[in-house]
N, C-alpha and C positions, 0 to 999 in steps of 0.2 A: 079618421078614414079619408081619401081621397076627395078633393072638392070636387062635386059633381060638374060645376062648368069645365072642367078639365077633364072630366072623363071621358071615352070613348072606348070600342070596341076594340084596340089594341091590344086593352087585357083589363080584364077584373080591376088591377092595381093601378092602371092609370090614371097618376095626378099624384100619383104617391112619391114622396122624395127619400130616398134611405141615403147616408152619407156615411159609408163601410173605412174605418178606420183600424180594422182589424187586419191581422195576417195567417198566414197557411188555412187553416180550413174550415173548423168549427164558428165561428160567429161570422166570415165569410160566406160560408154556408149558405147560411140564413140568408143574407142578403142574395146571394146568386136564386135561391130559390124565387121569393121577392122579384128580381130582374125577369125571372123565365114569363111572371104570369102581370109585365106592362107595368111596375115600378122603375121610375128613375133613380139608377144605382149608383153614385160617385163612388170608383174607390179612391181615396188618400192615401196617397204612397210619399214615402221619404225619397226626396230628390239625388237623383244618380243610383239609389240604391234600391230601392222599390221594396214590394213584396217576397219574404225568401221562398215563397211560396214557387216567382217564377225560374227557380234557382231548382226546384226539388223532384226529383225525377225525370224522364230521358227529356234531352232536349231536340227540340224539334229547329226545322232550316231557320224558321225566324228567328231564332235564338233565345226564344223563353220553352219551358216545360210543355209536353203534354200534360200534367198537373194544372199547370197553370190554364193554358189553350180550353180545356175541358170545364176547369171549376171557375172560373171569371169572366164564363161567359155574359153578355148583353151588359158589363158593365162598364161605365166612361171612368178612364182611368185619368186622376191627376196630381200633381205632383204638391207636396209642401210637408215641411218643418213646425210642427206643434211646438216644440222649443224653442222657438224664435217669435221674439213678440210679434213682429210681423205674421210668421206663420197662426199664432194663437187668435190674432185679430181675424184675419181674415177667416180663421173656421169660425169663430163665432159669429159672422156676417153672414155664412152659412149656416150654422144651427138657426140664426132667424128662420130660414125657409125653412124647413128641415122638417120632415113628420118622425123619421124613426134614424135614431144611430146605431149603429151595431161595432161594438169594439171587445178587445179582449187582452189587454193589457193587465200587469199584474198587479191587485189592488191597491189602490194609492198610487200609481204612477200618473194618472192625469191627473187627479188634486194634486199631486206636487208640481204640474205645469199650471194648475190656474183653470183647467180646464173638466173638475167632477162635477157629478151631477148636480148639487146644486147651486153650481155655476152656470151650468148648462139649463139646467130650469128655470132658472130664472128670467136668461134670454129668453126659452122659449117655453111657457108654463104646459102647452100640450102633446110637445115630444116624447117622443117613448124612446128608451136606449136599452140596448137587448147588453149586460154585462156579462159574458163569458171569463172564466179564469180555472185555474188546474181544481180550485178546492171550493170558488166560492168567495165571495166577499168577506165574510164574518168566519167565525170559526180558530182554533189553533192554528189548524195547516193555513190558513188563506194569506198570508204570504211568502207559500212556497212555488217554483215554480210548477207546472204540469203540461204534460202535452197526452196527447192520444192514447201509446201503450200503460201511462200513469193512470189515466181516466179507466182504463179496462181493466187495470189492475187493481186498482184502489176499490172499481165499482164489486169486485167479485165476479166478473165472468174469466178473467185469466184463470182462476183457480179451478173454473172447472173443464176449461178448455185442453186438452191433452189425452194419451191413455194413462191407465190406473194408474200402473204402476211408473209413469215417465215424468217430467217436470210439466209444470204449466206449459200451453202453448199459447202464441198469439191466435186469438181467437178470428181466423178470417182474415183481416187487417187490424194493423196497429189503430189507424185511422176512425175504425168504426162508434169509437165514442166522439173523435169531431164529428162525426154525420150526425149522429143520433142527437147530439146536441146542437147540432144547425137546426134539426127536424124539429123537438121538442124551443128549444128557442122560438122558431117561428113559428110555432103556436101560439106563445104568450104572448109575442109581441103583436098578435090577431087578435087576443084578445083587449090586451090592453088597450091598441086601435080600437074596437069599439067599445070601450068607458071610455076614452077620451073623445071618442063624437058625441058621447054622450053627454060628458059631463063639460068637457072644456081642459079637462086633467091630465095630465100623462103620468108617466109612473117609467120605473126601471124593473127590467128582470132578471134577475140574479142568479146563474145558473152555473155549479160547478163540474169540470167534464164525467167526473166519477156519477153523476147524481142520473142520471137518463140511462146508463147501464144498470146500475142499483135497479131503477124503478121497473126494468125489462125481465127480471130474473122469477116471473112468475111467482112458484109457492116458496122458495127457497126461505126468506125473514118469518111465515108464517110459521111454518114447519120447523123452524129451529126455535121458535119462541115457545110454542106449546108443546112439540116433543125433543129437543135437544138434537135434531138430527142435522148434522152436519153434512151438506148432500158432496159428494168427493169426483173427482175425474172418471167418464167413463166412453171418454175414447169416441168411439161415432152413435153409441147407442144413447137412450135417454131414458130418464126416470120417469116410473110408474107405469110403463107400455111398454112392450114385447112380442115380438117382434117389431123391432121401430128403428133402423138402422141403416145402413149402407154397407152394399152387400158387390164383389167380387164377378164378373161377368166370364161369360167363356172366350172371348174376343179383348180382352185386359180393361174394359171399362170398368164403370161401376154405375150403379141402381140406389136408390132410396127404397124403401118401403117402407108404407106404416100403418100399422095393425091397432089402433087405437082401442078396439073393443074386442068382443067374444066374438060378432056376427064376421066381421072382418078375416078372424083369424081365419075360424071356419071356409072361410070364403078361398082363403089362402092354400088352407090345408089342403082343398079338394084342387085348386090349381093344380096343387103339388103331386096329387095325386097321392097324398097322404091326409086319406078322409078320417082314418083312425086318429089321426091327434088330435083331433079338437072333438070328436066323439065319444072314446075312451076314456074322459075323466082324468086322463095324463096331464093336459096343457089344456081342455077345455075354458078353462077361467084364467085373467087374467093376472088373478094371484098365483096362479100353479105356475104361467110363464115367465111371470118374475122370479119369484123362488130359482128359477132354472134355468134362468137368461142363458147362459154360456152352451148347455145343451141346445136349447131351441133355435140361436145363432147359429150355432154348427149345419143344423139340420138346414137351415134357409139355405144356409151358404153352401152345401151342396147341390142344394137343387137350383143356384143362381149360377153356379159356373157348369152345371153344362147346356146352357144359354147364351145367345149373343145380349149383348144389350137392346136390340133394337127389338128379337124376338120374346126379351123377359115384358116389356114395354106391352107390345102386344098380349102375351098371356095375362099379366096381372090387370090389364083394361076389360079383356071379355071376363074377367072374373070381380070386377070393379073394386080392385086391389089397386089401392093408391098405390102408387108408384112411377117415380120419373128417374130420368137422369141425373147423377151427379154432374153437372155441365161442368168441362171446363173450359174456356174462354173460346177455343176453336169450333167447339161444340154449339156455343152460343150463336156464333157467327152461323152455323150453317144451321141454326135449327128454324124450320118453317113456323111455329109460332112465334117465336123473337121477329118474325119477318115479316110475318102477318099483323103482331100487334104497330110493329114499328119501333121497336125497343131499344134501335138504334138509327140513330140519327146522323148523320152526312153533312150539314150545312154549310154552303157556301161563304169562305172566309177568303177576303183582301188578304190574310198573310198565311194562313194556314188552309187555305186551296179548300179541301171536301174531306175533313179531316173527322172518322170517325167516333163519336160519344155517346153514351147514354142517352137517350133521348127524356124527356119531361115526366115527371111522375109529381103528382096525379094528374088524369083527364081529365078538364071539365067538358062536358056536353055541349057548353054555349056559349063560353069565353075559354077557350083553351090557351095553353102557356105555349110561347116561342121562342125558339133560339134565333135573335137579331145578328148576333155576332158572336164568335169565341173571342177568352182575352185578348183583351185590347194591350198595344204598346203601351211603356213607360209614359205616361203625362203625354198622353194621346190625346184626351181632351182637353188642357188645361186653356186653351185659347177659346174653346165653346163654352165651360161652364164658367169662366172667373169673367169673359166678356161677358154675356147673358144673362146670368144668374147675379153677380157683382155689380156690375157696369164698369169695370176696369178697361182701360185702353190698354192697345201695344205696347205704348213707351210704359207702363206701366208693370206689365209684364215682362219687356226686358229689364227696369230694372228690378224688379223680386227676381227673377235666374242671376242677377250679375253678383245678385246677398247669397246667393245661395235659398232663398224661401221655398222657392218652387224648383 
């Protein structure tokens, strides 16, 4: 964990060092997360060519990604070549300092530079390195490639993503198993942090993209182990609940709503002004409204479209009928609680002005996370952390740029 002489009210994490040698999003992630709440973030980028991350999605006047501008925030970017003895020495002069690395190369690619774990352990015995890859370390697949839509596929949520009868769909974004395994990574590497303040020990966490989708998928492994039930595509509605769906508005929006129990429906019904169906023993339980999903859908969805959306909102609140908006992005932007929580963030940036993002998730109450900067240029910092951190001079540095190192 952080030396407390270094700590201070910046954030939780300061004093913390992560050295992000990873690219586009998942073990990135992690570290960006890390940055928002007072860790010092190096990323390592390969010189002239960087991260493809800043390459992938619209580009903005300064010339890297909104991808990039958004997910690399608060971190000092600098340049160098792991390939290059040069390059290899000086990261391990950095693993010295170094509390946590996060990388995501495909297994076996840093032991064949000199630079696996327990190489890196050995430098430094109480480092923690967060190891992302498509399958995993170990295993058959774990030296095949993967990225995002592989991870959502492989994990079982592409399969149930779509309607019945239509192919898989991407579920959301391609992307959402990089998050979820930025998400899940930075938990272990918290925990890991403390056994090693513990004990003096570090350790690596091994985490393949499919495996943090697997583990989200609720009753799905149980339910097919003890009854064979294969759960299949069903489009916006969901298993076990009824009415639970996304429903059609008189003004062309659309609504969520979700009936999770008997009281609920009831509650619904009378909205609807249809007190008979959860009275009469038709749909009263929610086995009868399974059995009959497609009728029961019908029936909402008529009484959702002759509704505005803002008006369905209103009814099913005085009726304490969950129900919200299917927001989509524009929606976001204008919606008063996104406004009120602060959901979106503005921060003032030297290259990207007040350039709209997500704002921090989670709050803490008493060290809260901040956005210092969006990504930073190509080996932006290389003069700050290799003088400071190193003690390397100028002439120094000019010549690793003249090799090519940095």
């Amino acid at each position: 964990m952080p030396n407390t002489d270094s700590y201070s009210l910046d954030g939780p994490l300061q004093g913390l060092r992560v050295l992000d040698i990873a690219t586009y999003v998942a073990s990135p992630f992690c570290a960006t997360l890390m940055a928002e709440f007072g860790a010092e973030v190096i990323k390592v980028e390969l010189p002239s060519v960087g991260d493809p991350c800043r390459k992938l999605g619209t580009v903005d006047d300064c010339g890297d990604t909104l991808v990039w501008l958004s997910e690399a925030r608060n971190k000092k970017s600098i340049t160098l070549d792991l390939k290059k003895k040069e390059g290899a020495d000086l990261f391990k002069r950095l693993v010295k300092t170094t509390d946590v690395i996060t990388e995501n190369f495909q297994p076996g690619t840093l032991e064949n530079w000199g630079l696996g774990w327990k190489t890196l352990h050995k430098i430094n015995p109480k480092m923690v390195m967060l190891r992302v890859s498509g399958y995993g370390q170990t295993g058959p697949y774990s030296s095949k490639p993967g990225f995002g839509r592989i991870g959502n596929a492989f994990g079982g949520i592409s399969f149930l993503a779509g309607e019945p009868n239509g192919a898989p769909a991407t579920p959301g974004s391609a992307t959402l198993a990089d998050y979820l395994t930025g998400i899940f990574g930075g938990f272990g590497v918290m925990a890991a942090l403390k056994h090693a303040d513990a004990t003096g020990i570090g350790q690596f966490i091994d985490i393949g993209l499919y495996e943090p989708i697997f583990r989200i998928l609720d009753e799905i492994a149980p339910a097919y182990d003890k009854h064979g039930y294969i759960r299949q595509r069903m489009g916006a509605a969901t298993v076990n609940v009824c009415p639970h769906s996304h429903y059609p508005t008189k003004d062309g929006r659309w609504v969520a709503i979700a009936c999770t129990n008997d009281k609920i429906f009831a509650r619904l019904a009378r909205a609807m002004g249809r007190n008979e169906l959860a009275t009469s023993g038709k749909y009263g339980s929610i086995h009868q409204r399974e059995n009959d999903r497609e009728n029961v859908d019908k029936i909402v969805t008529g009484w959702t479209l002759q509704h505005s959306q803002k008006d369905l909102i209103t009814l099913c609140d005085a009726a304490e009928v969950p129900c919200g908006i299917v927001a989509s992005i524009d929606e976001i932007f204008e919606n008063e609680h996104y406004t009120a929580r602060g959901n979106i963030a503005r921060p003032k940036d030297e290259r990207a002005d007040r350039l709209a993002v997500p704002n921090i998730v989670p709050r803490l109450s008493e060290t809260p996370g901040s956005i210092k900067w969006l990504g930073p240029a190509l080996g932006q910092h290389n003069a700050e952390v290799y003088k400071e951190i190193l003690g390397l001079t100028q002439a120094d540095l000019e010549l690793l740029r003249q090799k090519k190192v940095i």
